[in-house]
C-alpha positions as CSV (number, residue, x, y, z in Angstrom):
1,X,30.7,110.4,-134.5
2,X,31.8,113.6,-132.7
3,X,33.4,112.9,-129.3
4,X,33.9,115.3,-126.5
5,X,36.3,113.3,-123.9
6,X,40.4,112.7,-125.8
7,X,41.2,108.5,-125.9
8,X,43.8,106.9,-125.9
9,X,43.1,103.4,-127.4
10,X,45.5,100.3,-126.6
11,X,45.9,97.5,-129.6
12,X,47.1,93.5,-128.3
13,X,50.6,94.4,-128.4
14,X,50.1,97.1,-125.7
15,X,50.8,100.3,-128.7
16,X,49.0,103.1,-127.5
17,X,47.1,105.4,-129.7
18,X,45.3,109.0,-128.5
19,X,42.8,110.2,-130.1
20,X,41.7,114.4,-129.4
21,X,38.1,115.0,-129.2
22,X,35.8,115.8,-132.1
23,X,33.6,118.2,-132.8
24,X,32.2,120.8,-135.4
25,X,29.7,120.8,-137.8
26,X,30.9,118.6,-139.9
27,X,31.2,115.9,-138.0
28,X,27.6,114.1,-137.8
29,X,27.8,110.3,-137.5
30,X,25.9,108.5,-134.6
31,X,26.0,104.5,-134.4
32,X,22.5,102.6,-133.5
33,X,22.2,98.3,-133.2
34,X,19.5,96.4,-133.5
35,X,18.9,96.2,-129.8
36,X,18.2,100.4,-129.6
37,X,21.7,101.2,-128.6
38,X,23.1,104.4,-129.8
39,X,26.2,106.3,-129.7
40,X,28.9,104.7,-128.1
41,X,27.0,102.2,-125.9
42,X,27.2,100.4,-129.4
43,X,30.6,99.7,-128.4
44,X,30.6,96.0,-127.0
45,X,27.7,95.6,-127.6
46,X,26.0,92.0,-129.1
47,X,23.5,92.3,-131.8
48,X,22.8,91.5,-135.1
49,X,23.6,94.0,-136.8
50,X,25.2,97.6,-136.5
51,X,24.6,100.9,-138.5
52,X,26.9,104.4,-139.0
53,X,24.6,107.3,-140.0
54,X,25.8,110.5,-140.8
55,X,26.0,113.3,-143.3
56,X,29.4,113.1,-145.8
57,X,30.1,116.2,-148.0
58,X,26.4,117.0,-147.9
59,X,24.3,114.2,-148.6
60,X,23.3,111.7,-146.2
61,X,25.1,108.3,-146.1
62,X,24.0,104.6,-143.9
63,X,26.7,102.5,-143.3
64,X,25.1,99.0,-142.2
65,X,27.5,95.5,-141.2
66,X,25.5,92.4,-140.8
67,X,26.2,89.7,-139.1
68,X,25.0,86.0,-139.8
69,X,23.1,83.2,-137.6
70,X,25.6,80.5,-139.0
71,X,28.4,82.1,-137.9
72,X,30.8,81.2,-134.8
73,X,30.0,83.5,-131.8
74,X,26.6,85.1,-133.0
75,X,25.5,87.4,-132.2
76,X,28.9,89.3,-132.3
77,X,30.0,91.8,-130.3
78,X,31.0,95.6,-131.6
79,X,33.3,98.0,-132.3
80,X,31.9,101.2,-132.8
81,X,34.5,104.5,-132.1
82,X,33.9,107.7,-132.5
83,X,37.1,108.2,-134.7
84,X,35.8,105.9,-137.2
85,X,36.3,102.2,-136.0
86,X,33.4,100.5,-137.4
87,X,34.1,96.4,-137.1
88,X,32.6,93.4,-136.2
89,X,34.5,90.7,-133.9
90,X,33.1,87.3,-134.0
91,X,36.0,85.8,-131.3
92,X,36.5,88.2,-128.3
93,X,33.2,87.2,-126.1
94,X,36.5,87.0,-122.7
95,X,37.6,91.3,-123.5
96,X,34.1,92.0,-124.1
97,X,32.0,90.2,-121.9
98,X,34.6,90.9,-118.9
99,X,35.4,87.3,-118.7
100,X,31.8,86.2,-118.0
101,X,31.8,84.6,-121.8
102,X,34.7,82.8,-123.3
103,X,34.6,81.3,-126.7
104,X,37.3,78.8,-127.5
105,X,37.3,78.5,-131.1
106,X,40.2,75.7,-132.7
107,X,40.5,75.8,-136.4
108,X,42.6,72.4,-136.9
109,X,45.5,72.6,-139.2
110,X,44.3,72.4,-142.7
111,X,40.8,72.6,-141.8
112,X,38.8,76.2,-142.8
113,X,35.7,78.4,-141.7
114,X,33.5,80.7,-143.3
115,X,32.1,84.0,-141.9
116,X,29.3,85.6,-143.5
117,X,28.9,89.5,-143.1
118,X,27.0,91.7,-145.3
119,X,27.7,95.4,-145.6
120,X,25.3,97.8,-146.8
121,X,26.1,101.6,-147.9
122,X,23.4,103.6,-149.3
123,X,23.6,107.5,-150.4
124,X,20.3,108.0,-148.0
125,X,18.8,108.2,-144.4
126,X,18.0,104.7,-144.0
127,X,16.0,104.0,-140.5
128,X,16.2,101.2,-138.2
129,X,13.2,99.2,-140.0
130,X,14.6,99.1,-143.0
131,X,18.0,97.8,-141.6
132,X,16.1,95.1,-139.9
133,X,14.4,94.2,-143.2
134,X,17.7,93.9,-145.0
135,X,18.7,91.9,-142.0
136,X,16.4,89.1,-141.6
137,X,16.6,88.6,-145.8
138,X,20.5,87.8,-145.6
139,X,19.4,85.7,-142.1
140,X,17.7,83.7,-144.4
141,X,20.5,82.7,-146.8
């Protein structure tokens, strides 16, 4: 997704990482949610499910993540960069939410989870509909 302002981007252990700005022609991703967001209000966002859309060496590419009802923390919030970040985080409702959500998830020694994400890449323009479809048939398994 082209950006116009430089980052710089700070991981957990405080490593900082800059990021120029973006631009040309060949740079044509945007990011969309379920909830109408584009661009990079997608960011930290909660929803369902996320999509990339762009154009890669010519030909039109969709990029879709779901995320599932059963898991922990759903809807999940976003991570959606314009350098290509493109994730899905289940457990950081305090960073997100600006403290106004916690979730404090204990996974006992031994013990296990499951997460269940589907990703979707098609060679084609797929529209917000269609995501949704595909959505709300892997809700149901």
């Amino acid at each position: 997704m082209p950006s116009k302002e430089p980052g710089i981007f700070v991981d957990a252990h405080g490593n900082k990482t800059k990021v120029d700005p973006s631009s040309g022609a060949n740079i044509s991703g945007m990011y969309y949610n379920s909830n109408g967001i584009k661009g990079d209000s997608v960011w930290s966002s909660k929803a369902p499910w996320a999509m990339l859309k762009g154009v890669k060496d010519h030909k039109n590419i969709t990029i879709a993540i779901f995320d599932h009802p059963r898991n922990t923390g759903y809807p999940s919030y976003w991570h959606a960069r314009g350098y290509g970040l493109f994730a899905i985080n289940p457990l950081g409702r305090t960073i997100f939410s600006n403290g106004k959500e916690t979730l404090n998830y204990t996974l006992k020694p031994g013990g296990s989870v499951t997460f269940r994400y589907r990703v979707s890449i098609a060679s084609r323009d797929m529209n917000a509909p269609e995501i949704d479809a595909l959505s709300k048939d892997f809700q149901k398994q």
